[in-house]
BAFI-3210 file (N, C-alpha, C; in Angstrom, 3 decimals, decimal comma, padded with zeros to 6 digits):
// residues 248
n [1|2|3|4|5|6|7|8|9|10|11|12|13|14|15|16|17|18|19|20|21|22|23|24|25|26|27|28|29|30|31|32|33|34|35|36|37|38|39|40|41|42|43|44|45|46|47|48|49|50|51|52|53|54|55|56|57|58|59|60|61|62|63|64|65|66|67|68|69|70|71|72|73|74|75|76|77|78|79|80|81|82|83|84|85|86|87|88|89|90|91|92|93|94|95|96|97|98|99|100|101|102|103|104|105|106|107|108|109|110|111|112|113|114|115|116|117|118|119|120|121|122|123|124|125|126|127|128|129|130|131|132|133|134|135|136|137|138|139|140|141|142|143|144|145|146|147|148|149|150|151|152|153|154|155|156|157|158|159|160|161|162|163|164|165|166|167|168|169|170|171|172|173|174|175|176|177|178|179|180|181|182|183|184|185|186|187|188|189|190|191|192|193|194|195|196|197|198|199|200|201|202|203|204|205|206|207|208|209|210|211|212|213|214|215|216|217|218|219|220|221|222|223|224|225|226|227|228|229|230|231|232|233|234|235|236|237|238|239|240|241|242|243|244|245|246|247|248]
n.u [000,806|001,917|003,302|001,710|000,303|002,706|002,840|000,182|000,982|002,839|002,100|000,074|001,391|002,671|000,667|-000,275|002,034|002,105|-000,193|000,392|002,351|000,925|-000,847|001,652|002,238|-000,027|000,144|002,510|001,982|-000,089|001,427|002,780|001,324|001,284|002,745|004,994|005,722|005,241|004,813|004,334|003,864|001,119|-002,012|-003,017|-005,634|-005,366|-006,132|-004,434|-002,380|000,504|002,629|004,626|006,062|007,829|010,523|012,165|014,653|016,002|019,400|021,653|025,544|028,693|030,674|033,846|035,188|038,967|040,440|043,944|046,485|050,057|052,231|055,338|057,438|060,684|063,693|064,737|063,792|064,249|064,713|062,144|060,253|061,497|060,836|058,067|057,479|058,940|057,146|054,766|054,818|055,083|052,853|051,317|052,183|051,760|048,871|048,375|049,518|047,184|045,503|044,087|043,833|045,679|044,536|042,849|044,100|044,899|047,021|045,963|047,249|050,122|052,379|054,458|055,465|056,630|057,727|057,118|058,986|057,217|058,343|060,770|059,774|061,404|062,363|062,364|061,390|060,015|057,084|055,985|053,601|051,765|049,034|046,118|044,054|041,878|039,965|037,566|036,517|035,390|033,870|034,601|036,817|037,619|038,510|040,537|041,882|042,021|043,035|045,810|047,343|047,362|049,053|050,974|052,007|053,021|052,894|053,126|050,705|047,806|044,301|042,343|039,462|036,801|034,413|031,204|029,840|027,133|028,042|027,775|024,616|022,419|020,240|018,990|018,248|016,485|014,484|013,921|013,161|010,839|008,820|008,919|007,567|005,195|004,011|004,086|001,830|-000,273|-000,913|-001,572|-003,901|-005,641|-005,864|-006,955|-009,561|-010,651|-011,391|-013,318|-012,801|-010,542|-007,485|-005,298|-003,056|000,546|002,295|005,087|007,862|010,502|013,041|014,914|017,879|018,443|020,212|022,134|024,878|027,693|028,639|031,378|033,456|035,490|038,486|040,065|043,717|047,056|048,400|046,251|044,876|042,770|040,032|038,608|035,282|032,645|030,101|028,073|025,125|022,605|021,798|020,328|018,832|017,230|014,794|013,472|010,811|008,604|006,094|003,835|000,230|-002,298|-005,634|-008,497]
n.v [-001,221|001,407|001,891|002,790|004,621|006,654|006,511|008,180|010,856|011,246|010,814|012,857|014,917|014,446|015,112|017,868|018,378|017,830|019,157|022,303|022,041|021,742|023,843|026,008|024,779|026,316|028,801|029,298|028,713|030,655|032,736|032,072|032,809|035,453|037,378|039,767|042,807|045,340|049,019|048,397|046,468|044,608|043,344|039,571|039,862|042,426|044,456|045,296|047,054|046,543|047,916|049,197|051,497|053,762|056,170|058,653|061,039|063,373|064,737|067,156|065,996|067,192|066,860|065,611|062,424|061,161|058,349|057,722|056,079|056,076|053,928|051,473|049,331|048,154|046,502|046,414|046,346|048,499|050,476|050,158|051,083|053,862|055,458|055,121|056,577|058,832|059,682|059,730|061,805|064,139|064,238|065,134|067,240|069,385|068,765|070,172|072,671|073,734|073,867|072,474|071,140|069,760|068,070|066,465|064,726|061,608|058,738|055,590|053,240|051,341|049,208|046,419|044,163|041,473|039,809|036,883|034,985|033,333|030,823|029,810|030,045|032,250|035,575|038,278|041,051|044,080|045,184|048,226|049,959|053,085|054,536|057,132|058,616|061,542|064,208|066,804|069,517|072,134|071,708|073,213|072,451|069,548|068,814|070,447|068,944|066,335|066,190|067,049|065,332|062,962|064,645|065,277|062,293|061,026|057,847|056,652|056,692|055,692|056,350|055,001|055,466|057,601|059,242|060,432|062,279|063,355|065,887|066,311|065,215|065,540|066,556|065,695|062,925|063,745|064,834|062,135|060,277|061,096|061,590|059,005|058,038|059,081|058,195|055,535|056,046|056,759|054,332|052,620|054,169|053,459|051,079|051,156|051,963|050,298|048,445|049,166|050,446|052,418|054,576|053,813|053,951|054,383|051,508|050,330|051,345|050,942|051,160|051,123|052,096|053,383|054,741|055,671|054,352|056,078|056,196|054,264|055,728|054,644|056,237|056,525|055,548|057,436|059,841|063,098|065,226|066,377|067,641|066,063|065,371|066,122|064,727|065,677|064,943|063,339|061,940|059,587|059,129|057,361|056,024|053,155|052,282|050,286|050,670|050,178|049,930|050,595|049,306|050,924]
n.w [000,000|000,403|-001,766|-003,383|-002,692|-003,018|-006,125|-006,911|-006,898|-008,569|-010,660|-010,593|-011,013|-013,657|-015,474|-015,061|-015,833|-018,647|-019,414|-019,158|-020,987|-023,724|-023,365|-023,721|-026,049|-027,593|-027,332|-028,782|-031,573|-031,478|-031,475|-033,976|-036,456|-036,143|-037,678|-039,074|-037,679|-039,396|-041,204|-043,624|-044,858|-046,930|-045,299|-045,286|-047,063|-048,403|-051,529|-054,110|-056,391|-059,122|-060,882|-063,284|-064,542|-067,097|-067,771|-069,745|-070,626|-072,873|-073,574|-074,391|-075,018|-073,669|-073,428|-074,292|-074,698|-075,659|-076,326|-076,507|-077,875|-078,268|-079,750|-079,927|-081,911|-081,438|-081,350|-078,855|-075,488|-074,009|-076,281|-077,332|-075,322|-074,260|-076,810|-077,261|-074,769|-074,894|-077,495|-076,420|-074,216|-075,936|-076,676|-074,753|-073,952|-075,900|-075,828|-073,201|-074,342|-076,437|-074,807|-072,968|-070,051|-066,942|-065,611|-066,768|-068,172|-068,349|-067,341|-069,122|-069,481|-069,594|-071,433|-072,795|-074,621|-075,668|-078,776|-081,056|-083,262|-086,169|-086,297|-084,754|-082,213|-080,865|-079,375|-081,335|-081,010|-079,484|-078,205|-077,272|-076,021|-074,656|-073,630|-073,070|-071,733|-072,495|-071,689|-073,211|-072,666|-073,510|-077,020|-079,152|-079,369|-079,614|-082,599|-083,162|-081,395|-081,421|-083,941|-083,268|-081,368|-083,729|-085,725|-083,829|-082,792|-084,796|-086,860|-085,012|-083,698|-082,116|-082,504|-080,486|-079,326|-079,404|-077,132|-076,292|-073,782|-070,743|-068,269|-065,533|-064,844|-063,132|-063,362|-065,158|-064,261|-062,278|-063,686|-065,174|-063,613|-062,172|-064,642|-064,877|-062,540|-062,736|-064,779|-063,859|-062,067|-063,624|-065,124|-062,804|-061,975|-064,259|-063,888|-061,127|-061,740|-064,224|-062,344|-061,038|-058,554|-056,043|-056,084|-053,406|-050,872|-051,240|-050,767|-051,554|-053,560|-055,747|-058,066|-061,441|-063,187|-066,033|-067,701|-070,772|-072,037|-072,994|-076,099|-078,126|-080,425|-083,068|-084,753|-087,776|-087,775|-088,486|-090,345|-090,765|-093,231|-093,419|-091,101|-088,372|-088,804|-085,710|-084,367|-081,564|-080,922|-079,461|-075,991|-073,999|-070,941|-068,481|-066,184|-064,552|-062,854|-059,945|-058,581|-055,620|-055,350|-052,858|-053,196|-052,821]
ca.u [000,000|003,076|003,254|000,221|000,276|003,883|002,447|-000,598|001,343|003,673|000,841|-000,479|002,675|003,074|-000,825|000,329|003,329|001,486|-001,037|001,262|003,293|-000,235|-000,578|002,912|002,346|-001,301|000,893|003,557|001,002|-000,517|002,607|003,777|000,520|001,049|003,304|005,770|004,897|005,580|003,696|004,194|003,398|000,052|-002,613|-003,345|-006,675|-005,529|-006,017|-003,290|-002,126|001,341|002,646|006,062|006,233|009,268|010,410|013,204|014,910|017,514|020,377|022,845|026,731|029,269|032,284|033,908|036,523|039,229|041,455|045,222|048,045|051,282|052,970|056,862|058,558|061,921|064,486|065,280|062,774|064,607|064,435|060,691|059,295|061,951|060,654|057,391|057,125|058,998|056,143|053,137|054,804|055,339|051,563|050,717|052,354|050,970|047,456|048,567|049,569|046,088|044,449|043,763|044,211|047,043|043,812|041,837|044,573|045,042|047,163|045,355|047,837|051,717|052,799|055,740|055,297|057,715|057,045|058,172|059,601|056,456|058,726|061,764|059,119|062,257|062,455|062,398|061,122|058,909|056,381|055,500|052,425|051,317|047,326|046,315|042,249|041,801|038,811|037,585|035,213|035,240|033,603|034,815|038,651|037,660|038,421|042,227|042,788|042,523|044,895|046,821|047,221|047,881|050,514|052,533|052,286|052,859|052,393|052,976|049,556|046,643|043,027|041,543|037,653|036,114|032,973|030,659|029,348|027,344|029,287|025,952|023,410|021,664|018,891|017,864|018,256|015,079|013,149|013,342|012,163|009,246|008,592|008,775|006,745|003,848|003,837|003,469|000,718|-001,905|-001,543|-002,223|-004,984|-006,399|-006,483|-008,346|-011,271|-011,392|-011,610|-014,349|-012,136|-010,010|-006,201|-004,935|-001,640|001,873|003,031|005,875|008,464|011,678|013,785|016,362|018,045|018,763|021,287|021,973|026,160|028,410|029,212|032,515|033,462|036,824|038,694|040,992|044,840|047,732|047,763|045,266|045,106|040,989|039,449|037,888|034,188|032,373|028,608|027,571|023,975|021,678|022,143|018,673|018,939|016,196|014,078|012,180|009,601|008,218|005,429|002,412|-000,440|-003,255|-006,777|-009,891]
ca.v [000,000|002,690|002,122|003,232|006,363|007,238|006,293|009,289|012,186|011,174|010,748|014,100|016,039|014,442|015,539|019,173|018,716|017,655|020,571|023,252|022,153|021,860|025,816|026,529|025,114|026,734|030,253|029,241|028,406|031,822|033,821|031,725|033,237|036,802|037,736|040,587|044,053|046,109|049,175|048,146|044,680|044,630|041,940|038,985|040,162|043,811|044,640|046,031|046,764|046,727|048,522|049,746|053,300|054,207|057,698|058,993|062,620|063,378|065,594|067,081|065,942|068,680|066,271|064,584|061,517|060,904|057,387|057,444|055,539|055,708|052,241|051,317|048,389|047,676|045,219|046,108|046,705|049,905|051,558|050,123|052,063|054,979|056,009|055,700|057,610|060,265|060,559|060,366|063,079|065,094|064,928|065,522|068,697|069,876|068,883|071,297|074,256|073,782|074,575|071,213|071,061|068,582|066,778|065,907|063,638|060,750|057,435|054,336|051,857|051,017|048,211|046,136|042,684|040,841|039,905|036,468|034,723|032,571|029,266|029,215|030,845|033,235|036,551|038,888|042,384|044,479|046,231|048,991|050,751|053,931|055,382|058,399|059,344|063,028|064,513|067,344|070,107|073,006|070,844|073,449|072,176|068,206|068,519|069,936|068,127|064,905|066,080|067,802|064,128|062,445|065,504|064,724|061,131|060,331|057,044|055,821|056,861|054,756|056,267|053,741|055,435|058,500|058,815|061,620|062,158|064,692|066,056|066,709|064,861|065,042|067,216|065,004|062,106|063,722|064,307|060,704|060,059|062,295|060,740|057,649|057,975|059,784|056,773|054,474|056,068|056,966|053,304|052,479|054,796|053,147|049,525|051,100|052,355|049,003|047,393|050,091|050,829|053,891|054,066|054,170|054,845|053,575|050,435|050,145|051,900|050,275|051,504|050,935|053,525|053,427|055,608|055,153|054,710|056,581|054,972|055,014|055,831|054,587|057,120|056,620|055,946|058,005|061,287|063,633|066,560|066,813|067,807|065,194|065,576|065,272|065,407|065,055|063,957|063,534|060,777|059,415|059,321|057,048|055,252|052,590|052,021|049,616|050,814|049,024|050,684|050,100|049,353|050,827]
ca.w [000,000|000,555|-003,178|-004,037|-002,161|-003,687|-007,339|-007,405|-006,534|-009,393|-012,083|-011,044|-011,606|-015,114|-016,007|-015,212|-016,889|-020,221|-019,375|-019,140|-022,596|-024,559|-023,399|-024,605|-027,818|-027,908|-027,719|-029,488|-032,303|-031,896|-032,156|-035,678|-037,362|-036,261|-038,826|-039,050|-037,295|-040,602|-041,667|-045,253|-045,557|-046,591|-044,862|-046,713|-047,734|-049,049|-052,274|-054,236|-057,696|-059,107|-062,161|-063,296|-064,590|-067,395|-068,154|-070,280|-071,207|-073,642|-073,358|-075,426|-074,097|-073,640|-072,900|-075,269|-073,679|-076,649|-075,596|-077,575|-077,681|-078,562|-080,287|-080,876|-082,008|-081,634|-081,535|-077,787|-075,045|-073,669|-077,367|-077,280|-074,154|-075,024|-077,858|-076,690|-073,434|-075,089|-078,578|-075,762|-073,364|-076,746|-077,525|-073,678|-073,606|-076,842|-075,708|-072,188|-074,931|-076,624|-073,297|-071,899|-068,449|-066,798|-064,363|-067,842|-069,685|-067,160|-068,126|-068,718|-069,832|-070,194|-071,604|-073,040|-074,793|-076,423|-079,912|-081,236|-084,255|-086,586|-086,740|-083,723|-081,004|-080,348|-079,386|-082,361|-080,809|-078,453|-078,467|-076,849|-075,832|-073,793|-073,442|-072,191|-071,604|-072,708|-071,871|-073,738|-072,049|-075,250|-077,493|-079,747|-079,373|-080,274|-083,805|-083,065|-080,095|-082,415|-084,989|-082,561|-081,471|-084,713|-086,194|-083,151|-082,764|-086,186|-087,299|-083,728|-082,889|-082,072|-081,796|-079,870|-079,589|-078,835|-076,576|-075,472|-072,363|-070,002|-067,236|-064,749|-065,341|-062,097|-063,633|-066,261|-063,861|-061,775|-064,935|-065,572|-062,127|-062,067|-065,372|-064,382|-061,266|-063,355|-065,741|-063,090|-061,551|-064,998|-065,367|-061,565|-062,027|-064,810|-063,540|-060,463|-062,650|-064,858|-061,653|-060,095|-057,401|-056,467|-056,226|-052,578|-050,546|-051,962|-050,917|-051,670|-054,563|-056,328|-059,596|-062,053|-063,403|-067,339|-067,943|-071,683|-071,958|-074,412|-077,387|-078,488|-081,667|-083,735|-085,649|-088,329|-087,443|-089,179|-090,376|-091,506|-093,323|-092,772|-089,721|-088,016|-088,329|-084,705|-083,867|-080,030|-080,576|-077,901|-074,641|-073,205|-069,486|-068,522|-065,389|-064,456|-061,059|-059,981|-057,341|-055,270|-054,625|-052,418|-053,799|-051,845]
c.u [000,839|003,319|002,795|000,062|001,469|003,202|001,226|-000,063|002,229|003,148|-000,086|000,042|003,038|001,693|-000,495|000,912|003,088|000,264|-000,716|002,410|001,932|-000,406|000,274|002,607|001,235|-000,946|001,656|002,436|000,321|000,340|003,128|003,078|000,752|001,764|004,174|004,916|005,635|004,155|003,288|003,744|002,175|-000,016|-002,505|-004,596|-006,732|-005,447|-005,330|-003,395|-000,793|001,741|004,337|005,717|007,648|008,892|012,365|013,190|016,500|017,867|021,139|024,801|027,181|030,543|032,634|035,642|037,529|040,689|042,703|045,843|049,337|052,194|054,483|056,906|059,739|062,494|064,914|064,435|063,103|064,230|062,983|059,820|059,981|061,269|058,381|056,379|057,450|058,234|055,069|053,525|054,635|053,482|050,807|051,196|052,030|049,614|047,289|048,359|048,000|045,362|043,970|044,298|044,495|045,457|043,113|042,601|045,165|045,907|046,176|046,063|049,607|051,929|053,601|055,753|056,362|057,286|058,320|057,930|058,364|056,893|059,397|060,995|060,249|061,941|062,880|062,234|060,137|058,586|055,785|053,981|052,271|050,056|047,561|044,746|042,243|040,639|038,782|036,486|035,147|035,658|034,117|036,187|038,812|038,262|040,051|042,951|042,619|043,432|045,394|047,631|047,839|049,115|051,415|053,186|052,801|052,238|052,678|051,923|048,598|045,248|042,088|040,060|037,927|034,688|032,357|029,750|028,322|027,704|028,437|025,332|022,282|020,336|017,955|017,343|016,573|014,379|012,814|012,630|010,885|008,566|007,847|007,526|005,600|003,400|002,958|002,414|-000,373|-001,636|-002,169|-003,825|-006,158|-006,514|-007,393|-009,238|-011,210|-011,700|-012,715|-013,861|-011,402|-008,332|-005,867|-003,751|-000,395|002,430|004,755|006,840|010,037|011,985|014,972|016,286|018,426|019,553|021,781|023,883|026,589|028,980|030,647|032,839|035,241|037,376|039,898|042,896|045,416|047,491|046,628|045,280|043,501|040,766|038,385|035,935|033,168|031,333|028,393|026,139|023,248|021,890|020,822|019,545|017,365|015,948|013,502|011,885|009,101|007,705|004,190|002,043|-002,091|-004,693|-008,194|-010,945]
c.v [001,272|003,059|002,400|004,354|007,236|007,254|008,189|010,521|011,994|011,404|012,153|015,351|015,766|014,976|016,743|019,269|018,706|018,849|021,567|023,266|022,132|023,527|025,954|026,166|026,074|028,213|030,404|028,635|029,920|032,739|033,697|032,413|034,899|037,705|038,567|042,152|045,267|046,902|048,977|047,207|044,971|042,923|041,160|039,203|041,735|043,767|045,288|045,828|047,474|046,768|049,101|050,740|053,024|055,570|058,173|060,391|062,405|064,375|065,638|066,863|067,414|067,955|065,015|063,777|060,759|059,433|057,404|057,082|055,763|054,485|052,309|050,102|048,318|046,848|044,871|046,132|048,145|050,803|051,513|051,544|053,393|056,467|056,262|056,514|058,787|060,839|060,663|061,843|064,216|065,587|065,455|066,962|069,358|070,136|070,879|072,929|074,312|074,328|073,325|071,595|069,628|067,429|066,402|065,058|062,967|059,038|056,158|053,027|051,989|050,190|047,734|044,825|042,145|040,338|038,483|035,638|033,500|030,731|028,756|029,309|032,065|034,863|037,399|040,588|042,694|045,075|047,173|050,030|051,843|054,588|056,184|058,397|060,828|063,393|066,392|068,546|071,047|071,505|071,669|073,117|070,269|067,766|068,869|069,551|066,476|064,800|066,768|066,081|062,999|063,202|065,078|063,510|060,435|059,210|056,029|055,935|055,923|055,728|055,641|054,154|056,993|058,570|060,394|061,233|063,532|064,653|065,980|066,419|064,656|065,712|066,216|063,724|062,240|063,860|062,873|059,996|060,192|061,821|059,600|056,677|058,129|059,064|055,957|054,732|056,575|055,285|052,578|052,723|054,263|051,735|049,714|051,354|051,121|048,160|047,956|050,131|052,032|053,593|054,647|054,913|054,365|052,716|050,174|050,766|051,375|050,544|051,007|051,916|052,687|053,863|054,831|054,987|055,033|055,708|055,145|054,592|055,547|055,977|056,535|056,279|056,593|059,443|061,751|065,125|067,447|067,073|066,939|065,517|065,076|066,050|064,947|064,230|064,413|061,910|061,255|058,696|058,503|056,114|054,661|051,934|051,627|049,904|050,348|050,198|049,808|050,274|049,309|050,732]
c.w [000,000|-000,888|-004,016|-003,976|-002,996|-005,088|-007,379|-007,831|-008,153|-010,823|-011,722|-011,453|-012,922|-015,863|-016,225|-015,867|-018,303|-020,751|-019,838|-020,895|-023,742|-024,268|-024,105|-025,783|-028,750|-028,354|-028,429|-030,969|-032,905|-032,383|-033,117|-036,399|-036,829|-037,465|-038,452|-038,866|-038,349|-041,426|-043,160|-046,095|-045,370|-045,628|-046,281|-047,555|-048,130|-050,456|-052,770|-055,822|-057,865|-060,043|-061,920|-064,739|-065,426|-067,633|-068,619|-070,693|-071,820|-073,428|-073,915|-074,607|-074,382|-073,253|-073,757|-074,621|-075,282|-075,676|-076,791|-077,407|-078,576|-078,661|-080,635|-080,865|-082,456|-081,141|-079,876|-077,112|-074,430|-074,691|-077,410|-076,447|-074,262|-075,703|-077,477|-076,142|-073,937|-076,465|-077,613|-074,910|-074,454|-076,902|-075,849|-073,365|-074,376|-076,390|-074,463|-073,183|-075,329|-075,552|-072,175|-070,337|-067,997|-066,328|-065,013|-068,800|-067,976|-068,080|-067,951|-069,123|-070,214|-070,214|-072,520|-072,981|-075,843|-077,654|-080,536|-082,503|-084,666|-086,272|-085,237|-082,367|-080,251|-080,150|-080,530|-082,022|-079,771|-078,602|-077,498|-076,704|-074,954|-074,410|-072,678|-072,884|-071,983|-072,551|-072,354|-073,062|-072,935|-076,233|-078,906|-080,561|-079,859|-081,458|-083,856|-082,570|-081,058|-083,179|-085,121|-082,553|-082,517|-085,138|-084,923|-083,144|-083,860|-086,548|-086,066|-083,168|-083,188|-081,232|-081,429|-079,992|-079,003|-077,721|-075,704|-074,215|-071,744|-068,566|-066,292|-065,032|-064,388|-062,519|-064,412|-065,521|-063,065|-062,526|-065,200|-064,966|-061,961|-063,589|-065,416|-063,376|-061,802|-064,028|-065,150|-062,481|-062,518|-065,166|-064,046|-061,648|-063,126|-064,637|-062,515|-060,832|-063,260|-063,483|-060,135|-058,375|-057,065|-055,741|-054,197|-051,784|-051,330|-050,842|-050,085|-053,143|-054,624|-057,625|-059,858|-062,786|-065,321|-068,298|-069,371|-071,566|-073,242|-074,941|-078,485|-079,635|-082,371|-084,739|-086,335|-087,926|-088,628|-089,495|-090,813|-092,296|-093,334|-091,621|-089,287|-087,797|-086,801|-084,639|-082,612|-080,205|-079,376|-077,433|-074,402|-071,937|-068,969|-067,065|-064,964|-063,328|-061,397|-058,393|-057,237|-054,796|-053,679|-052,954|-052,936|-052,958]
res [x|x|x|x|x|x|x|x|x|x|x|x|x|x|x|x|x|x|x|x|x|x|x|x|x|x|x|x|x|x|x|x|x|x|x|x|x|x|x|x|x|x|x|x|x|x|x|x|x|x|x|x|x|x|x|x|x|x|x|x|x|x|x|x|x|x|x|x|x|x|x|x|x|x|x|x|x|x|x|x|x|x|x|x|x|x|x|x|x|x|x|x|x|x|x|x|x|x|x|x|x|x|x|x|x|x|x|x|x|x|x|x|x|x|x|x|x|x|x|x|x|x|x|x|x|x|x|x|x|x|x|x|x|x|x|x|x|x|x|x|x|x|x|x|x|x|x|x|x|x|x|x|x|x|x|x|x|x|x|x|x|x|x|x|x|x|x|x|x|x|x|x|x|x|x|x|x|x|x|x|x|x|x|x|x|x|x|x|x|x|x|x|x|x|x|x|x|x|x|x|x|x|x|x|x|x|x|x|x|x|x|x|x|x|x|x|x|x|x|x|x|x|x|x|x|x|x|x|x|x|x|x|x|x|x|x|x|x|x|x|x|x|x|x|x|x|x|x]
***
């Protein structure tokens, strides 16, 4: 009988104990469905509609980016790079007399490859390279800063590309925006009328930007005794949103 009495007490502390974890899961149950306390997330029963908006503006550049190199080959690699460093410095201080300014011709490349023989694989020569970026802000000076360029370099020159650009473009960047935005909401506006509803608050709003990139243009190597014809054109600057709206 002592064993009997010990036995209840034991079986009424595991009843509780199975009590007390059926609660916990009863809360722990309630708190999985509450969701995230966000004022943006709609419910699951809000109505919404979601549209993406483009908008583009063109602009004329005003900066024209000219890339050149200077090429040697010779037999040594000293006469290679030589010759050169000293035809690009010639056309970098020319560009300076022109009017350029030193913080608008920037190097982008030196290099020095060996050059070798069709049959033995031997060493035969090297070649030399040096670039230089020029950017151009008097779009009026493009045409003799190119063959400023060529007359110095002679026939060591390489015009790799041209490419226009604009320098500021933060203006056109909010036109495209405001654009963009205005887009997206006349079509908003017209799915809530086909759907006899009316357009609510915003959501949520997300873009990509479009920005068109300059296209760079080859010119000619060797001399010239023409003037390089150059038209800027117009650059589209463009945006596209992608905003939710709410549907009362």
């Amino acid at each position: 009988m002592p064993i009997a009495a010990t036995t209840k007490p034991v079986r009424t502390r595991l009843l509780a104990a199975g009590a007390a974890a059926v609660t916990m899961l009863a809360l722990a149950g309630c708190d999985s469905q509450s969701g995230p306390a966000t004022g943006l997330t709609p419910d699951a029963d809000t109505r919404q509609v979601t549209v993406v908006g483009a908008g583009q503006v063109q602009g004329t550049p005003d900066t024209l980016t000219i890339n050149a190199s200077m090429e040697f080959l010779a037999p040594d690699a000293t006469t290679a790079m030589n010759q050169t460093n000293e035809r690009q410095q010639a056309v970098i201080d020319e560009l300076i007399g022109l009017g350029i300014d030193r913080t608008d011709i920037a190097t982008t490349e030196a290099n020095l490859q060996p050059q070798f023989g069709p049959e033995d694989n031997t060493i035969t020569a090297y070649r030399a390279t040096n670039s230089i970026n020029v950017k151009i802000r008097n779009l009026d000076q493009a045409s003799d800063a190119i063959g400023l360029i060529v007359e110095t370099g002679g026939n060591a020159t390489r015009i790799n590309s041209i490419s226009y650009s604009i320098e500021d473009d933060s203006q056109l960047v909010r036109d495209a925006r405001a654009r963009a935005f205005e887009d997206a909401e006349d079509r908003a506006e017209q799915y809530a009328e086909l759907a006899g509803m009316s357009l609510g608050k915003v959501i949520s709003i997300s873009e990509a930007a479009g920005t068109t990139p300059p296209i760079p243009m080859p010119v000619p190597r060797g001399a010239m005794e023409a003037a390089v014809p150059l038209e800027p054109g117009q650059q589209t600057v463009g945006f596209s949103v992608t905003v939710i709206w709410e549907l009362s």
